[in-house]
C-alpha positions as CSV (number, residue, x, y, z in Angstrom):
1,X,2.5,-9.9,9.3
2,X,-0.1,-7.0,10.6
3,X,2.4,-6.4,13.4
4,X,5.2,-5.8,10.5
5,X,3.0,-3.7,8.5
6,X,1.8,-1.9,11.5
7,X,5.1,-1.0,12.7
8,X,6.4,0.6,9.1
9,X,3.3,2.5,8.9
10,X,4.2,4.2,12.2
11,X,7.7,4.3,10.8
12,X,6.2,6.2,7.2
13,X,4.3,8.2,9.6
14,X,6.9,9.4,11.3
15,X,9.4,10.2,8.7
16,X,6.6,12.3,7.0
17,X,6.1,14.2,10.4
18,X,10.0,14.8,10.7
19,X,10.1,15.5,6.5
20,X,7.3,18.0,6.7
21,X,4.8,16.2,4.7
22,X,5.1,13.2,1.8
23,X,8.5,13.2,0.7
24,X,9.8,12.6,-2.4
25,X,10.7,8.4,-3.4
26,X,13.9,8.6,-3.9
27,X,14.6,10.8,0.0
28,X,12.6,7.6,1.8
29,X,14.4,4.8,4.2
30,X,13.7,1.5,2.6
31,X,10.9,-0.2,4.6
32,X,8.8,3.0,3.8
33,X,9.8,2.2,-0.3
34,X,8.8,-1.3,0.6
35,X,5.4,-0.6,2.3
36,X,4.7,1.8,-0.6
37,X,5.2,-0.9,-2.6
38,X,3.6,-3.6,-1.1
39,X,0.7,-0.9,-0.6
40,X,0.6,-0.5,-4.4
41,X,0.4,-4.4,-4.9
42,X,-2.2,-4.6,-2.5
43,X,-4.3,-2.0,-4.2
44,X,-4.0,-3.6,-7.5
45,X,-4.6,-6.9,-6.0
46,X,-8.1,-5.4,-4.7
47,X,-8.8,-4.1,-7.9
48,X,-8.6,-6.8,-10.0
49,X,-10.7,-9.0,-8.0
50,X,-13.6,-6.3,-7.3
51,X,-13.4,-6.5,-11.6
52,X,-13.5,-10.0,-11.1
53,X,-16.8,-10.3,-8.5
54,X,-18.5,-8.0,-11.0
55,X,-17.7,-9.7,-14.0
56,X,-18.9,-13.1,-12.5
57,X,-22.4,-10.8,-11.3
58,X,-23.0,-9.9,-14.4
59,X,-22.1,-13.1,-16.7
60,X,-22.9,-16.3,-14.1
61,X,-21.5,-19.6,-15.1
């Protein structure tokens, strides 16, 4: 999956070069609204569990 991910973030890349800069949601090709996406997830997903490690730091079992 790295290689996926590593090709659509030379795809996003690229488009932004060619766009001039971030364009707008709606003017992106699909894999860069999917990446975004998935990026968003991903974020989240690290989020939650750095709440998670400090919760379990602060209130052991």
């Amino acid at each position: 999956i790295d290689g996926c991910v590593q090709k659509l973030v030379h795809i996003m890349n690229q488009y932004n070069d060619f766009v001039g800069g971030d364009a707008p949601l709606a003017k992106k090709p699909d894999a860069i609204k999917i990446l975004d996406a998935w990026a968003g997830r991903e974020a989240q997903s690290a989020e939650r569990e750095a709440q998670s490690a400090k919760h379990r730091l602060y209130h052991p079992a």
